[in-house]
C-alpha positions as MATLAB code, in Angstrom:
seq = 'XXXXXXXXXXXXXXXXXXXXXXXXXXXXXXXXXXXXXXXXXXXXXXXXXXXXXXXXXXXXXXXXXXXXXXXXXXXXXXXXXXXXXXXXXXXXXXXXXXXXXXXXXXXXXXXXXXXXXXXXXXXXXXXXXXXXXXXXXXXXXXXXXXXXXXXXXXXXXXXXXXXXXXXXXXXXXXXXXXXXXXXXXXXXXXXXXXXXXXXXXXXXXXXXXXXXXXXXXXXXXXXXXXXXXXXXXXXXXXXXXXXXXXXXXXXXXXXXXXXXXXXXXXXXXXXXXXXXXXXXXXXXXXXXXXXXXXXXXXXXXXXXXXXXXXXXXXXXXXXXXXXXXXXXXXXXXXXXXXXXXXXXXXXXXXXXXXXXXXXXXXXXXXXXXXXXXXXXXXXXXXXXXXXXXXXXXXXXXXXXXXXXXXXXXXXXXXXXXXXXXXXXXXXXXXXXXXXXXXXXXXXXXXXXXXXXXXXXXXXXXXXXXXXXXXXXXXXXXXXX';
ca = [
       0.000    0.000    0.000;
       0.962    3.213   -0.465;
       2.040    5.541    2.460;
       1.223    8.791    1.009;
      -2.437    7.963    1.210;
      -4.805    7.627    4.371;
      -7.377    4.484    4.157;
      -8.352    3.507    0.371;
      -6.974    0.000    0.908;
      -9.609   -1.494   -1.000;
      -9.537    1.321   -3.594;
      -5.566    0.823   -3.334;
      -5.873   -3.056   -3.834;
      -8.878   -2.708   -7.102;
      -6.354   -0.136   -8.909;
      -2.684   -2.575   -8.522;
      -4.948   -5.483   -9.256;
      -5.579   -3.853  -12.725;
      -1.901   -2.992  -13.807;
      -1.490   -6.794  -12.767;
      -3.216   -8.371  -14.797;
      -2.617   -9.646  -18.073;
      -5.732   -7.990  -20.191;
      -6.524   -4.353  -20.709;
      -8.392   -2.848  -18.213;
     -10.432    0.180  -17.990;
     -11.346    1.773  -14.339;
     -14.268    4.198  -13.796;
     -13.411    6.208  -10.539;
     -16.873    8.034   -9.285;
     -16.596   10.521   -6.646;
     -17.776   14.158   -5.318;
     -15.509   17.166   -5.793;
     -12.505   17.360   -3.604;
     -12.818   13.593   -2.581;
      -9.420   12.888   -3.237;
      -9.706   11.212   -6.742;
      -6.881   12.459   -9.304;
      -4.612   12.178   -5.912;
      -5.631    8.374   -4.923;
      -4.844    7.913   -9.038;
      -1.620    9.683   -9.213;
      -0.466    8.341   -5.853;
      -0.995    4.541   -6.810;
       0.153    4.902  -10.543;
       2.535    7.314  -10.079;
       5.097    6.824  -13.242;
       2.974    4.234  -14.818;
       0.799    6.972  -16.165;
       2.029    7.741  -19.692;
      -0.406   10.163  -20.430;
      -2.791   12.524  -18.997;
      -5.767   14.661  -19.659;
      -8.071   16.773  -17.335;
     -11.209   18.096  -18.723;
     -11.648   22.428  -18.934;
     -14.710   23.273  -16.880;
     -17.289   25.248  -19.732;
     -14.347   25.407  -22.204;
     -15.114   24.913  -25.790;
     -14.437   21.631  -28.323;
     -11.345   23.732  -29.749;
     -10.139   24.891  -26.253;
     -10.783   21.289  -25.145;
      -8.477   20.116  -27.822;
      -5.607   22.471  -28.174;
      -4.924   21.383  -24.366;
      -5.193   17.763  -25.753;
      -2.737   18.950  -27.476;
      -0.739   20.358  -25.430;
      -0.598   17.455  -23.050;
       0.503   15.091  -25.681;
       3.596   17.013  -26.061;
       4.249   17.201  -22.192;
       4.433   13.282  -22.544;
       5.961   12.404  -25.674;
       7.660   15.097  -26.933;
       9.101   14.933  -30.260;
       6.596   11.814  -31.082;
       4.094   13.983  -30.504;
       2.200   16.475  -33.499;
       2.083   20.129  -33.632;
      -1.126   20.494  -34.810;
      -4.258   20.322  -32.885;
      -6.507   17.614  -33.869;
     -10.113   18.327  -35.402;
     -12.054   16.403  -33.100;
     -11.891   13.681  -30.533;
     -11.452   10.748  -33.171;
      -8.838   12.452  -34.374;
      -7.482   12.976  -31.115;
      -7.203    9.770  -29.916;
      -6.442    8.590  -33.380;
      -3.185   10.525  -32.321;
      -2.813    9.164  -29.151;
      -2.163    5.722  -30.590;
       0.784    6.708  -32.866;
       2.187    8.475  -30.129;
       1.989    5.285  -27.991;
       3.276    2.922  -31.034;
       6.549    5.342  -30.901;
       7.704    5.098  -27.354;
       9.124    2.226  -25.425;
       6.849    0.569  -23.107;
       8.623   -1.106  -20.594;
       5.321   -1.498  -17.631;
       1.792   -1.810  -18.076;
       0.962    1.809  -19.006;
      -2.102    3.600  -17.378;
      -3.931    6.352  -19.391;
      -6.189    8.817  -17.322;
      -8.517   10.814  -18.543;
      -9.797   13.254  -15.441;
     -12.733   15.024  -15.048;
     -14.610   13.188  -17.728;
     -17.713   15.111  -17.483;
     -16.444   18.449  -18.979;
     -13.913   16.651  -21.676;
     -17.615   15.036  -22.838;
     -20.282   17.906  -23.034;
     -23.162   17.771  -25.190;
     -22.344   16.999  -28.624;
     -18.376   16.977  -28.141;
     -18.063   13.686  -29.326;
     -15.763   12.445  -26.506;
     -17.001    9.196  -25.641;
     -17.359    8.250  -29.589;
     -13.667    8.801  -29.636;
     -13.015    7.031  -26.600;
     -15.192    4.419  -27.496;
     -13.210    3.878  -31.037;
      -9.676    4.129  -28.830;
     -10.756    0.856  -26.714;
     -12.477   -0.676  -29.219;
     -10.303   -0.688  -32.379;
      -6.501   -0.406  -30.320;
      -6.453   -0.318  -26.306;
      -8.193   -3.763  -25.724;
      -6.103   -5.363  -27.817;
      -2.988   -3.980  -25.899;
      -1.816   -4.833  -21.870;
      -3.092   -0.854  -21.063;
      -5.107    0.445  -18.350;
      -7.365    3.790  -19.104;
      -8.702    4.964  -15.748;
     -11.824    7.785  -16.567;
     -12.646    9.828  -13.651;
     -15.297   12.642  -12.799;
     -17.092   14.503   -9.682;
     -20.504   13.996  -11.303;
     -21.091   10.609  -10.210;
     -24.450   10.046  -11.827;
     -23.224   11.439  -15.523;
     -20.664    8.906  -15.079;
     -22.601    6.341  -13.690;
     -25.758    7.160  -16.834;
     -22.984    7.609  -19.445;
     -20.332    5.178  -18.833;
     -21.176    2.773  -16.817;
     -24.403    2.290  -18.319;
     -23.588    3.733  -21.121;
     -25.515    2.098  -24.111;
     -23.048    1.931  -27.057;
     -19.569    1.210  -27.516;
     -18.573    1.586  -24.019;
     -21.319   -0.658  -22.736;
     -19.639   -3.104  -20.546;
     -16.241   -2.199  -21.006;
     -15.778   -1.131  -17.798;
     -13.760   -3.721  -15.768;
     -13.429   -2.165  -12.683;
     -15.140    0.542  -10.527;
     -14.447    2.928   -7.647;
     -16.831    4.854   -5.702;
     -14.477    6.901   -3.749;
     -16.399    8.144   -0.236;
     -14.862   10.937    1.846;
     -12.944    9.876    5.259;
     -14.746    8.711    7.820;
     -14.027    9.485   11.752;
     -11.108    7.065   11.960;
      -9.461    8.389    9.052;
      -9.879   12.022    9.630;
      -7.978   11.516   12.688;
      -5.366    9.372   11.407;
      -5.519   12.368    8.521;
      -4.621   14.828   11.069;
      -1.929   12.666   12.893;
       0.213   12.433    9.641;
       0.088   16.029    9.581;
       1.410   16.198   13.225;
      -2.130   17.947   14.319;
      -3.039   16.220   17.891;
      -6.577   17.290   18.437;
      -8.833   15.327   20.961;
     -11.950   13.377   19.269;
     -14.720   15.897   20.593;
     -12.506   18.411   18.874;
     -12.663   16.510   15.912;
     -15.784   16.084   15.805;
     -16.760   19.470   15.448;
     -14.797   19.879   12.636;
     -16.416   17.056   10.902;
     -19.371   18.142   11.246;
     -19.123   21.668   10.239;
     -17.228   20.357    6.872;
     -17.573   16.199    6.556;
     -14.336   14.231    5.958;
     -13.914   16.000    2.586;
      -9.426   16.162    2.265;
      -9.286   18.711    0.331;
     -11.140   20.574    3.618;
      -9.966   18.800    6.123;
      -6.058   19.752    4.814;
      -6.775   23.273    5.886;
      -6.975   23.040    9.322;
      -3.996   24.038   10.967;
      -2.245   22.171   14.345;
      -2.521   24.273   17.381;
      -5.378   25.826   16.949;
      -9.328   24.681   18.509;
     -11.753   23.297   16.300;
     -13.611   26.486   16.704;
     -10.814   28.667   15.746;
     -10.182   26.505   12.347;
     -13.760   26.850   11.407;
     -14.136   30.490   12.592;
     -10.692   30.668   10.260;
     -11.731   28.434    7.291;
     -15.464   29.126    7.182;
     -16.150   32.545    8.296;
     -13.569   35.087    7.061;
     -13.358   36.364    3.572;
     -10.037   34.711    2.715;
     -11.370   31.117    4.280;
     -11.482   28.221    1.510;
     -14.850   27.221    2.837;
     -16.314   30.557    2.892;
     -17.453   30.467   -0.797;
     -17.015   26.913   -2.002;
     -21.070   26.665   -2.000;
     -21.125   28.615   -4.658;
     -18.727   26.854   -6.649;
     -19.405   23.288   -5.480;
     -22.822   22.102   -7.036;
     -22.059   24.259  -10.563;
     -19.025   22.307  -11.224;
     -20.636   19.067  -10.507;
     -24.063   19.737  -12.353;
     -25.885   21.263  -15.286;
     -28.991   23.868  -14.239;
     -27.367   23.615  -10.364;
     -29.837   26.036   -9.681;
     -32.540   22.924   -9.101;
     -30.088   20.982   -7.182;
     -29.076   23.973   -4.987;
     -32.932   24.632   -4.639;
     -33.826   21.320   -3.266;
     -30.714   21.303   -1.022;
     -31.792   24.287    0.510;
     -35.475   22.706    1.396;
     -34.019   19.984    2.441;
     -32.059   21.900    5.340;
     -34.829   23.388    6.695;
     -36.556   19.943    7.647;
     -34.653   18.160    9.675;
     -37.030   14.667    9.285;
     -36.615   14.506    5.587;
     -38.958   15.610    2.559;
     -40.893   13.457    0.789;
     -40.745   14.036   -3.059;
     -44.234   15.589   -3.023;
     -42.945   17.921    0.003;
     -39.592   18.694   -2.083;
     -42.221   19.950   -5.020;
     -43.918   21.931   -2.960;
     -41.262   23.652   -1.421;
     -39.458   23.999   -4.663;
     -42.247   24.604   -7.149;
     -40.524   22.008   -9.334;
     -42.609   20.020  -11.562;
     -42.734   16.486  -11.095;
     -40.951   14.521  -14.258;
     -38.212   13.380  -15.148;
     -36.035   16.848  -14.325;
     -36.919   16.548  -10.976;
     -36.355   12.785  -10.593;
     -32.683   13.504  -12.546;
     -32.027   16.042   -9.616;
     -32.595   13.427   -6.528;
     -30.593   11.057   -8.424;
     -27.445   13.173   -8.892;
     -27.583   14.155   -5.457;
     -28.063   10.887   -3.580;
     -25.406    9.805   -6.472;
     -22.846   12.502   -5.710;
     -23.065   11.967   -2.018;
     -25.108   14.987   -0.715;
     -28.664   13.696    0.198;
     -29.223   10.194    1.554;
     -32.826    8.722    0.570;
     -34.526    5.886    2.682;
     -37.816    4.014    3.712;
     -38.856    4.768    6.928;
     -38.894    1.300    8.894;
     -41.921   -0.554    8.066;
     -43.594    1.448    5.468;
     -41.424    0.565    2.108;
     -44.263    1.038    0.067;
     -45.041    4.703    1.072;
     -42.965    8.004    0.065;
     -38.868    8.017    0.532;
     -37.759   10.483    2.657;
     -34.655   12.643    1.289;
     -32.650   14.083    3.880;
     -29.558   16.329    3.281;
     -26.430   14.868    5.002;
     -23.369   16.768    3.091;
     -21.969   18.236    5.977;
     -20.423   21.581    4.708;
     -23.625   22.340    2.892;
     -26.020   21.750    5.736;
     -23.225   24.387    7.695;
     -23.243   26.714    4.887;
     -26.956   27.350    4.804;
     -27.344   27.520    8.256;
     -24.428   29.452    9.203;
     -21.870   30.603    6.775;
     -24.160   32.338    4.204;
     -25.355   34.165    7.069;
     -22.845   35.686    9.731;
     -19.226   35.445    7.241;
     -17.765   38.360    7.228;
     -19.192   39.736   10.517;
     -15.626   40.380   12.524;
     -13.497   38.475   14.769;
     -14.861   35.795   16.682;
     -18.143   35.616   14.957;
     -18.794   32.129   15.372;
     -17.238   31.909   18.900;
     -20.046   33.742   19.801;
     -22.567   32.619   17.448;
     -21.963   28.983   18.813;
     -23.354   29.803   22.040;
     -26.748   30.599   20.675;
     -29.691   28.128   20.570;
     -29.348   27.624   16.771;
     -26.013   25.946   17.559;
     -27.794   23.175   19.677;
     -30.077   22.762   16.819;
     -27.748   22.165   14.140;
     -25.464   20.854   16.259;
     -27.647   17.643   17.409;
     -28.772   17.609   13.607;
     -25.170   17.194   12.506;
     -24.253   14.380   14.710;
     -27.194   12.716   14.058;
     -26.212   12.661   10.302;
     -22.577   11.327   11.303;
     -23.978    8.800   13.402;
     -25.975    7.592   10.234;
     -22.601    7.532    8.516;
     -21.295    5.344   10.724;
     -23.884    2.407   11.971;
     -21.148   -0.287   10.824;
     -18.543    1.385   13.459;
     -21.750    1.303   15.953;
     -22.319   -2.100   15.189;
     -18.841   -2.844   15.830;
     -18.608   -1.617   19.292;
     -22.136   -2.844   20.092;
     -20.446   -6.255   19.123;
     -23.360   -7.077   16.485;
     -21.400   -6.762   13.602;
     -21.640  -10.678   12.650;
     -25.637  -10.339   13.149;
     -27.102   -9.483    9.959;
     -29.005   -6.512   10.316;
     -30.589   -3.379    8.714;
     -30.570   -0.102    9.956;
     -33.304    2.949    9.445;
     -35.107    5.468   10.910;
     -38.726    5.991   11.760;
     -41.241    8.551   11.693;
     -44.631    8.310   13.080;
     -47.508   11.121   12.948;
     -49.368   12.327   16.013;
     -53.024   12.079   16.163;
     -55.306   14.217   17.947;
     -55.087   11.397   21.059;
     -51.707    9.965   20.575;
     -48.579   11.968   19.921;
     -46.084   11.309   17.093;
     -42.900    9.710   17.863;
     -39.297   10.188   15.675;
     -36.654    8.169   15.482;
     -33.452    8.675   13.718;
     -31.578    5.309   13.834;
     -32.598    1.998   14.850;
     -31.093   -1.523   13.894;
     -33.363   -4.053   13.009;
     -31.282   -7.596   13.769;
     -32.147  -11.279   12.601;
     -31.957  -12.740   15.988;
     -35.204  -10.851   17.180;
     -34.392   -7.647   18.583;
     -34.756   -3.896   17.723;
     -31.911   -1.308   18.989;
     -33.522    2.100   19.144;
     -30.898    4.570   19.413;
     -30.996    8.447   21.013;
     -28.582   10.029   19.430;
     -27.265   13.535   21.671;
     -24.211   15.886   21.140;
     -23.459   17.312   24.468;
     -19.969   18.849   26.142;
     -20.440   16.564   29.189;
     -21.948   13.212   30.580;
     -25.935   13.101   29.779;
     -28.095   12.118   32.761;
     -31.289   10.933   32.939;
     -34.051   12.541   35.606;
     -37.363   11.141   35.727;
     -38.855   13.226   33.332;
     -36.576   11.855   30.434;
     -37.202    8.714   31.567;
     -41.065    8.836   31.146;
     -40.379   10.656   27.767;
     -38.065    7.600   26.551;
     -40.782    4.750   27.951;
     -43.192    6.625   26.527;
     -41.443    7.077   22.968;
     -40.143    3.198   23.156;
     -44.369    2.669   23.824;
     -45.465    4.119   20.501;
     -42.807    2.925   18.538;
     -44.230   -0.611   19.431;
     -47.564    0.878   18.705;
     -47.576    2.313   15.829;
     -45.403   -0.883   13.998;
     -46.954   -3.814   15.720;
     -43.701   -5.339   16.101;
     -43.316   -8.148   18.672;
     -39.458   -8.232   18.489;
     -37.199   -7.145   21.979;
     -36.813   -3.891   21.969;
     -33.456   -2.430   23.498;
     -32.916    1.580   23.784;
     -29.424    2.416   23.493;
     -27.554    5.929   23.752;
     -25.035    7.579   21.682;
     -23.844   10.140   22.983;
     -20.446   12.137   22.987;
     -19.470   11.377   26.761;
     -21.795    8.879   27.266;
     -24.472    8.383   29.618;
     -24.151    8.336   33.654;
     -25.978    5.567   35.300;
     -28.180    6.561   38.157;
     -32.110    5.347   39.264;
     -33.699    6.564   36.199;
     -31.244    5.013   33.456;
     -31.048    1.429   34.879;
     -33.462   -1.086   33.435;
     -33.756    1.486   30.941;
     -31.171    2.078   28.405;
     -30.015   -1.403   27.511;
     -26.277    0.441   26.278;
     -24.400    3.478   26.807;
     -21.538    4.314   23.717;
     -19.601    7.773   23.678;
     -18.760    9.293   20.646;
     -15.032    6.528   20.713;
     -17.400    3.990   18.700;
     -17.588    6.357   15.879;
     -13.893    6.012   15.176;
     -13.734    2.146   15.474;
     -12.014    1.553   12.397;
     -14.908   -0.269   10.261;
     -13.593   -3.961    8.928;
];
């Protein structure tokens, strides 16, 4: 493995498989922006790559192609033509005389990056890509990685892609940003010793993005990086909303428009809420939209438990752009300290319980792990109930559902200190566990377990209650 990168062991192991093997090989790496992709490619190939190409974001065929161009000449030199090709079949027509002219002593890799703005409507890309597998590269020992931030483009044209490229990809990444465990081994090879509370907050103001997390500097408190990186003018997080969704998607403005309903309800919208909020129309435009979203990483749809045959919920879980619209948008640029003081307020608690609860979601295989259930096949959900005029409504953010009978409802609470239990919480949780039961008819054991950051401190109210305490440690088990 290599010891530049955090994690990506599996990623590490599908990518040296590929220059192993004895047939060509071509590898579709999927991923949001700033995930880490062209680095995890460069890292692992490293000199193996004999050529390389990144897409121009809104440039033009003929801009597209002069840096084609260009970039042949930065790998082959002399073997490589002056004059810029007329179009992509030319292009890669090109490409394979340049390869027949130089020596190649390894398994070459080819990468094509940001795949999404070399192929824009009507470029003819992917017919000239298609023609470069078809009629030369799978014929030679060559890998040609494509790569792109729009992960349901590449997933609708090129993975699925229905004509020359259909099923010629041999290999696929989905590349995820860090979780908890390797965030903080992130930060330990940078020599930044922050405690996991600390860490926390950082994660959840700005998710376990790299590119992100690379700007927090050593020395400094969690709230003093994201005061730093979030909330003055020069911070790198300060305006990357406005840049984030445009690069990833055509008409953003829809995708930024249902992101922004979506933070305002923290249960979820339903797709007839979402319209309604929107004033989208319901078709295919819309449908596109959740798609490239849940794709891409940003929203998270499920069933609520029990009812798979009524409306998914959407929910927005990108951390940085749940922060943004609560926060950032609103109060950068207000002086010194402006979010050491805004973090005291009660919309702090809000988002702040929000948050975790969206990081816990992120991590039920680490909770698993420390609840020693991992080898118990299970599925995990939420649940949402209505009130009635007699009965009230009960919510639920996570609960594991397990094969050998039993239920785990979780409360999930981000606190700066040990959560205990009076009597009134007590009643509230009985009562809560009650019309769960009620409302699903389910005869399974149910146990009520906390999550919490410091855990839970026993006393009268919390015994024979709350089946298990776990602090905020089992989010950075290291997931198997």
């Amino acid at each position: 493995m290599n010891d530049k990168l955090i994690g990506r062991e599996k990623e590490q192991a599908i990518l040296q498989k590929a220059v192993q093997s004895d047939e060509s090989e071509m590898i579709a790496v999927i991923g949001r922006r700033r995930v880490g992709k062209t680095f995890l490619i460069r890292s692992v190939y490293d000199t193996r790559i004999r050529f390389e190409l990144t897409g121009l974001q809104n440039a033009t065929l003929p801009r597209q192609l002069s840096n084609f161009t260009f970039q042949l000449g930065e790998f082959f030199g002399s073997h490589a033509p002056e004059k810029a090709p007329a179009d992509w079949l030319e292009a890669f027509q090109q490409l394979i005389v340049c390869l027949k002219k130089v020596e190649l002593r390894e398994k070459p890799v080819l990468f094509f990056d940001e795949l999404p703005w070399l192929a824009s409507r009507r470029a003819g890309f992917l017919e000239g890509l298609d023609f470069f597998w078809n009629s030369w590269a799978v014929k030679k020992n060559i890998v040609v990685v494509i790569c792109g931030s729009a992960a349901s483009w590449m997933i609708r044209k090129v993975v699925h892609h229905k004509g020359g490229l259909h099923n010629r990809i041999t290999k696929r990444i989905h590349l995820q940003a860090f979780n908890l465990y390797e965030t903080e081994r992130f930060f330990q090879r940078k020599n930044i010793f922050l405690d996991r509370y600390q860490i926390l907050q950082i994660y959840m103001a700005m998710g376990g993005i790299p590119h992100y997390l690379k700007e927090v500097e050593g020395g400094k408190s969690a709230i003093q990086n994201i005061e730093a990186l979030c909330f003055s003018s020069t911070g790198l997080l300060s305006d990357e909303f406005q840049k984030l969704y445009p690069a990833l998607f055509e008409k953003s403005e829809n995708h930024i428009a249902i992101i922004t309903a979506l933070a305002e309800k923290w249960k979820g919208l339903t797709r007839r809420e979402i319209i309604a909020a929107t004033k989208m129309k319901d078709g295919g435009g819309l449908t596109r939209c959740l798609e490239e979203l849940t794709s891409s990483g940003f929203v998270t749809a499920y069933f609520s438990f029990g009812n798979r045959k009524k409306d998914m919920l959407y929910r927005l879980t990108d951390e940085y752009s749940l922060f943004y619209l609560k926060f950032i948008q609103h109060i950068k640029n207000q002086g010194v300290d402006a979010w050491k003081h805004f973090s005291q307020a009660p919309q702090f608690t809000a988002w702040s319980g929000y948050a975790f609860e969206n990081i816990c979601l992120k991590h039920t295989e680490q909770i698993k792990k420390a609840m020693s259930i991992a080898g118990i096949y299970s599925e995990t959900s939420g649940f949402y109930g209505p009130g009635t005029s007699t009965e009230p409504g009960v919510q639920i953010d996570l609960l594991i559902d397990r094969r050998d009978n039993v239920i785990d409802l979780f409360e999930l609470k981000f606190y700066n200190e040990a959560i205990r239990l009076d009597k009134s919480d007590a009643l509230a949780l009985r009562e809560k566990m009650a019309a769960f039961r009620r409302l699903t008819a389910t005869r399974k054991q149910i146990f009520l377990s906390f999550l919490s950051t410091f855990g839970l401190t026993s006393n009268e109210n919390s015994i024979g209650l709350v089946a298990r305490s776990l602090t905020m440690d089992a989010l950075f088990e290291r997931a198997d």
